[in-house]
PAZAPA-4460 file (N, C-alpha, C; in steps of 0.05 Angstrom, whole numbers, plus 32768, in hexadecimal, padded with zeros to 4 digits):
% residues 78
    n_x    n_y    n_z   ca_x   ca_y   ca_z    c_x    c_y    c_z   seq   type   mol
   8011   7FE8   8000   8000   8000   8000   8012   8019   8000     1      X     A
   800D   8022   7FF2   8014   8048   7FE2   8009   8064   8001     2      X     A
   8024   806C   800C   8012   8078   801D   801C   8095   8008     3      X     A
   8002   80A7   800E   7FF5   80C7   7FFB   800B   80D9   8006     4      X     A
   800C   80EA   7FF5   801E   80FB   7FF6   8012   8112   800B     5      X     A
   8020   811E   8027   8010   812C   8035   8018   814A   8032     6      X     A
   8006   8159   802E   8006   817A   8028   8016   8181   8041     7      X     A
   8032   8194   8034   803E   81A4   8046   803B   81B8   8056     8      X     A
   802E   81BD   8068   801F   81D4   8074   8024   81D5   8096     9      X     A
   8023   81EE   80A3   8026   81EF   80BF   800E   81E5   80C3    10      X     A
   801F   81D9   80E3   8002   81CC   80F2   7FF9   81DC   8104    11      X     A
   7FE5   81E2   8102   7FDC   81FD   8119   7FDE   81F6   813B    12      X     A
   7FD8   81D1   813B   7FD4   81CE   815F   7FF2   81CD   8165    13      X     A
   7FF8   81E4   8178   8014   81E6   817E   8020   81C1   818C    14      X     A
   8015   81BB   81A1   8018   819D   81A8   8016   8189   8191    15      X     A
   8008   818B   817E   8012   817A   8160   802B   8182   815B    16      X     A
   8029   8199   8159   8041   81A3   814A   8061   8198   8158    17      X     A
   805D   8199   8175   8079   819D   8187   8089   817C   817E    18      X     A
   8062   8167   8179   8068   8148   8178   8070   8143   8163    19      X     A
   806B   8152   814B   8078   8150   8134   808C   8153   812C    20      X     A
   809F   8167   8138   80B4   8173   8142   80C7   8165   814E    21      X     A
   80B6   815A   8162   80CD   813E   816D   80D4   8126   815D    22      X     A
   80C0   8123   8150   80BE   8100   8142   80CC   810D   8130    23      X     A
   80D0   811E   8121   80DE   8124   8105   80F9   812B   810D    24      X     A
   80FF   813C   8122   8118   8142   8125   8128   8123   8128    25      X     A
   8119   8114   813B   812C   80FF   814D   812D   80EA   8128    26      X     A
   811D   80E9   811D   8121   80DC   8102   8131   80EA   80F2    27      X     A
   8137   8105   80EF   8150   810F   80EB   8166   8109   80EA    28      X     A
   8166   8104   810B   8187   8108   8118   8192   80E6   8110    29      X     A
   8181   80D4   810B   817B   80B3   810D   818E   80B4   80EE    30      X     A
   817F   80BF   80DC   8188   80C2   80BF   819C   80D0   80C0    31      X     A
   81A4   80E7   80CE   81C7   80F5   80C2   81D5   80D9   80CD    32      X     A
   81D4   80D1   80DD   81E5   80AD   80F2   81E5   80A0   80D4    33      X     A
   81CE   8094   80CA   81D8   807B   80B9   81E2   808F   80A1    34      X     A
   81E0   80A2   809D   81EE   80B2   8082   8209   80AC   8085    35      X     A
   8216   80B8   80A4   8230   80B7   80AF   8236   80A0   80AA    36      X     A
   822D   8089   80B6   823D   806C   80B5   8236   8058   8099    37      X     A
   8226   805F   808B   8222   804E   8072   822E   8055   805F    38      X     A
   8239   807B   805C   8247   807C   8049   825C   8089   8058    39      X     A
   8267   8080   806C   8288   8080   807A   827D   80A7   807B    40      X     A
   8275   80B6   8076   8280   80D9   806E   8276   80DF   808E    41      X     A
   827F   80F5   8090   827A   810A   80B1   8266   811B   809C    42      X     A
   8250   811B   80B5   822F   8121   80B4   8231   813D   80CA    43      X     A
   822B   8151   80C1   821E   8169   80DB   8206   816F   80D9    44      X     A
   81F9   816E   80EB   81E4   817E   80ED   81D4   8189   8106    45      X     A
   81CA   81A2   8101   81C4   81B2   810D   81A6   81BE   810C    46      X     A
   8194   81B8   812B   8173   81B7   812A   816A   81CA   813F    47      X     A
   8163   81E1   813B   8159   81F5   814B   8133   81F1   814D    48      X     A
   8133   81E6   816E   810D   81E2   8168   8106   8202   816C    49      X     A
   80EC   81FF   816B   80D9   8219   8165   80E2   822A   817A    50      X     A
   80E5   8221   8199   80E9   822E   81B5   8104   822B   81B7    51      X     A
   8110   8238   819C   812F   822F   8199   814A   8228   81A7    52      X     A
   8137   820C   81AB   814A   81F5   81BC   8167   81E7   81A9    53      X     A
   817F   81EB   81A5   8186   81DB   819A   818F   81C1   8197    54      X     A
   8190   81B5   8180   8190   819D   817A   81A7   8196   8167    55      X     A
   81BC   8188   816E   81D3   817C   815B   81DC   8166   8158    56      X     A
   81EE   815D   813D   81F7   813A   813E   820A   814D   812E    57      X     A
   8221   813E   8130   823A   8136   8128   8246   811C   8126    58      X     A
   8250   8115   8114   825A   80F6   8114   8274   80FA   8116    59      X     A
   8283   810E   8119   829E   8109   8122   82A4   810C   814A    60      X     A
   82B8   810F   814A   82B9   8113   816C   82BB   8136   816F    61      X     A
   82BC   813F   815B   82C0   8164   8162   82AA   816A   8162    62      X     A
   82A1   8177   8172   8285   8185   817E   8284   818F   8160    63      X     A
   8262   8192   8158   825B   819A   8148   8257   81B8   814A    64      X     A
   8254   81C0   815C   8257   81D9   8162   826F   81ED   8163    65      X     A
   8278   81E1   8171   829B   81E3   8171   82A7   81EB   8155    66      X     A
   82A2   81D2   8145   82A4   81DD   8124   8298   81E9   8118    67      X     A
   8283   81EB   8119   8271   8204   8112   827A   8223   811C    68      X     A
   8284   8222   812D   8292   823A   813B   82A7   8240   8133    69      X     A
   82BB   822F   812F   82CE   8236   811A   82D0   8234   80FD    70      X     A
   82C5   822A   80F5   82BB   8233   80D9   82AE   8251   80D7    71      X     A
   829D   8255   80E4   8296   8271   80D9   82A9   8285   80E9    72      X     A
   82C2   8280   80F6   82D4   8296   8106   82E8   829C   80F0    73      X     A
   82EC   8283   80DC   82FD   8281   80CD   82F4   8290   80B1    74      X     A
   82DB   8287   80B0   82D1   8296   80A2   82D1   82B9   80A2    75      X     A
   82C4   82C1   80B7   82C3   82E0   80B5   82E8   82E4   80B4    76      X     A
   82F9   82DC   80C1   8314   82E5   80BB   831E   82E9   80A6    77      X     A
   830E   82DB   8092   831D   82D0   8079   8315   82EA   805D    78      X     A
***
């Protein structure tokens, strides 16, 4: 069975919304993991929720943040 293609749109009940939020992010973070280890490459990513909580994965051991921080220090210097 064929499941329908579902229209992209905000969900107005904020408590739908927070649960949707969760199930999608944590299915996220699940998928950058097997991206990292099925094709050997270092995965970042970076998930700010609505009550801008943050959220990160890194597949190497350097804080993703950490690199993110120096990358853009290096950046504006440059």
């Amino acid at each position: 069975m064929v499941r329908g293609k579902t229209e992209m749109k905000r969900i107005e009940n904020a408590a739908s919304r927070q649960v949707t939020f969760s199930k999608r992010r944590n299915g996220l973070l699940k998928k950058a993991f097997e991206l990292s280890v099925l094709c050997d490459v270092e995965v970042g990513l970076i998930v700010f929720s609505p009550r801008g909580k943050l959220y990160e994965f890194s597949s190497s051991s350097l804080s993703l943040s950490l690199s993110l921080s120096l990358s853009l220090s290096l950046c504006a210097s440059s």
